[in-house]
Each structure stands twice: as C-alpha cells, then as structure tokens.
C-alpha positions in Angstrom: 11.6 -14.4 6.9 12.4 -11.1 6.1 11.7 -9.3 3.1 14.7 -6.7 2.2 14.7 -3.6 -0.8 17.5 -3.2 -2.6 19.3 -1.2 -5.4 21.1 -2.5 -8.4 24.0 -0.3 -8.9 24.5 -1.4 -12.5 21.4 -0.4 -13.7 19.5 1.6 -10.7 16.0 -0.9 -10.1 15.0 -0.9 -6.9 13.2 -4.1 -5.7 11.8 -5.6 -2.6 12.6 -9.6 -2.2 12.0 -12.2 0.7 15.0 -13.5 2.0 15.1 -16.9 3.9 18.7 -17.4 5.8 19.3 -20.5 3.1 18.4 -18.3 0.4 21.4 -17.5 -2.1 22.5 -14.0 -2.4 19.7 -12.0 -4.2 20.3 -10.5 -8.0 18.5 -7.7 -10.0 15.6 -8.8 -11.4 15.9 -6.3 -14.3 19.7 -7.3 -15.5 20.7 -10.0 -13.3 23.4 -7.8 -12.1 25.0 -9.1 -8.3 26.3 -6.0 -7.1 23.0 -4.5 -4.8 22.9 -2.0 -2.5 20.4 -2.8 0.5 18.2 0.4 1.3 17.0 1.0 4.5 13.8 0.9 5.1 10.6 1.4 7.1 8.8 -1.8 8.9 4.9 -1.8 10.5 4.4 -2.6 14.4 1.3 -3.4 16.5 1.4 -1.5 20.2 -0.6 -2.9 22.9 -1.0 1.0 24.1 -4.8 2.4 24.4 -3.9 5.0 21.9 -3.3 2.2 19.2 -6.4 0.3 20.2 -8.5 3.5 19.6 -7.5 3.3 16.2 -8.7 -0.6 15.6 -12.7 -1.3 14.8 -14.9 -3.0 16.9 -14.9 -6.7 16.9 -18.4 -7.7 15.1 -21.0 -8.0 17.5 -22.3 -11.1 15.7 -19.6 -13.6 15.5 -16.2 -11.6 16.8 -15.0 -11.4 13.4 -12.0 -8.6 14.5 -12.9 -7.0 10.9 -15.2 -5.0 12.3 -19.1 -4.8 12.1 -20.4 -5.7 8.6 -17.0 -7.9 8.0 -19.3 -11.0 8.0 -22.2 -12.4 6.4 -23.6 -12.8 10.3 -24.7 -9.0 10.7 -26.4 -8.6 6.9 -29.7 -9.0 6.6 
C-alpha cells in the first residue's frame, strides 16, 4: 500500500495519504475539493552493497537486537 502526496489545486494544501487499490479516489483534506494534482516524490531503499552496510550499527552483542549495542535492556547494567 502505497502512500501518494498530492496538491489540491483549489486551494493549494499539499498532503500525503495511503492509498489501497480499493480505496476511492482521494480528496483535500482542507476543502474537500477532488481536483489533486499528484507530486512526485522521493521513496527510501535498503542496498545489500558493503557501502550501505557500513552505515548500519552493530547488532547488540547481548541478544542480536539489530538496534545496536545499548538498544536492550540485556547490555545495561
């Protein structure tokens, strides 16, 4: 399920809503108005590369936890 931004062109809010494909078609939360614009926009992936992996913490040495050490109670003392 996607989630889409839009424009109203009646009145110019810009909003981000989740579209499942029964949805009906979306209208501005700010006037009700139908006639939206869909912006384009920007989305997050997750590479598999070593570069990317450099970037993630260490799994905790305690439990796993992929958070990172400290992102349980395990580690504290």
């Amino acid at each position: 399920m996607p989630i889409f931004e839009y424009q109203c062109t009646s009145c110019g809010k810009e909003f981000e809503i989740l579209v499942r494909a029964s949805s009906p078609a979306p209208a501005c939360p700010a006037c009700s108005g139908s006639e939206l614009r869909k912006k384009l926009s920007a989305f997050a992936t997750i590479s598999a590369s070593a570069s990317s992996q450099a970037q993630l913490p260490e799994a905790c040495q305690s439990c796993g936890n992929p958070g990172g050490p400290g992102a349980c109670a395990f580690g504290a003392n």
